[in-house]
N, C-alpha and C positions, 0 to 999 in steps of 0.2 A: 438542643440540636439545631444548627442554622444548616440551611442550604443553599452553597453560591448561586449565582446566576450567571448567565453567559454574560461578556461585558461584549457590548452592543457598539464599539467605537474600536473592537479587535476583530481584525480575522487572520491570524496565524493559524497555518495548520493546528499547530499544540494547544492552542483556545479550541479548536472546531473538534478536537479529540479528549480532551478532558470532561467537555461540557456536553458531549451530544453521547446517544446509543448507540451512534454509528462509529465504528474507527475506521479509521485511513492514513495511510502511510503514503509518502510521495514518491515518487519517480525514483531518484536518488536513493532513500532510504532505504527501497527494495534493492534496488544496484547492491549496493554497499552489504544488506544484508545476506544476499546469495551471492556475491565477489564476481559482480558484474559489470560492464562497463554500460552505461547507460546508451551508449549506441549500440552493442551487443542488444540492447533492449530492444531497442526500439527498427532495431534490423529484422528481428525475430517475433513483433511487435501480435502477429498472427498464434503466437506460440506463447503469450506473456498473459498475466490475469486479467479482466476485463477494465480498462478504467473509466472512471465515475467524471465528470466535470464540477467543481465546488468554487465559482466565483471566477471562472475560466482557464485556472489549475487542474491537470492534472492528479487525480489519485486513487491509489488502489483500495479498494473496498478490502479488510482483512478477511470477510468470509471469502472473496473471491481470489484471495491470495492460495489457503485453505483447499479450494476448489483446485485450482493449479496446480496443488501440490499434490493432492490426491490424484491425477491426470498424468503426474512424471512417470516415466518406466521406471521399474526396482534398481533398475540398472546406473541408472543416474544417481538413486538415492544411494546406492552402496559406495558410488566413486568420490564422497564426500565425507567418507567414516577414515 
C-alpha cells in the first residue's frame, strides 16, 4: 500500500483538496453549485458561508458551506424541490 504525497511544485485548488483534510470548494464552484451568479454572491456576501484565504484565493471551507445551509429558512430549501 503506497501513499501519495502532496506535489510541492502544485497549488491547484484540486491538488489542495485531494491531498489535504481540509476541503474547499471556490467562489465559482459554489455559484454554479446553488445556480448562482457569483455577483449575486458576492452582493449578498454578509449572507454567503465564511471564506478561508489559501495562497490569496478565495474559498469556501465545505463545513462552512454545511453550516449555511443549516442557517437557510425551510422556505428556501423547499423552493428548490
Amino acid at each position: 500500500m503506497s501513499t501519495q504525497q502532496p506535489d510541492s511544485n502544485s497549488d491547484s485548488p484540486q491538488d489542495f483538496k485531494s491531498n489535504s483534510s481540509v476541503y474547499v470548494i471556490t467562489i465559482p464552484e459554489f455559484c454554479r453549485k446553488y445556480n448562482i451568479s457569483t455577483s449575486t454572491f458576492y452582493r449578498n456576501i454578509e449572507k454567503m458561508p465564511k471564506m478561508v484565504y489559501i495562497a490569496k484565493h478565495p474559498r469556501i471551507l465545505l463545513s462552512a458551506e454545511h453550516e449555511w445551509l443549516d442557517r437557510l429558512p425551510m422556505t428556501m430549501m423547499n423552493k428548490s424541490s
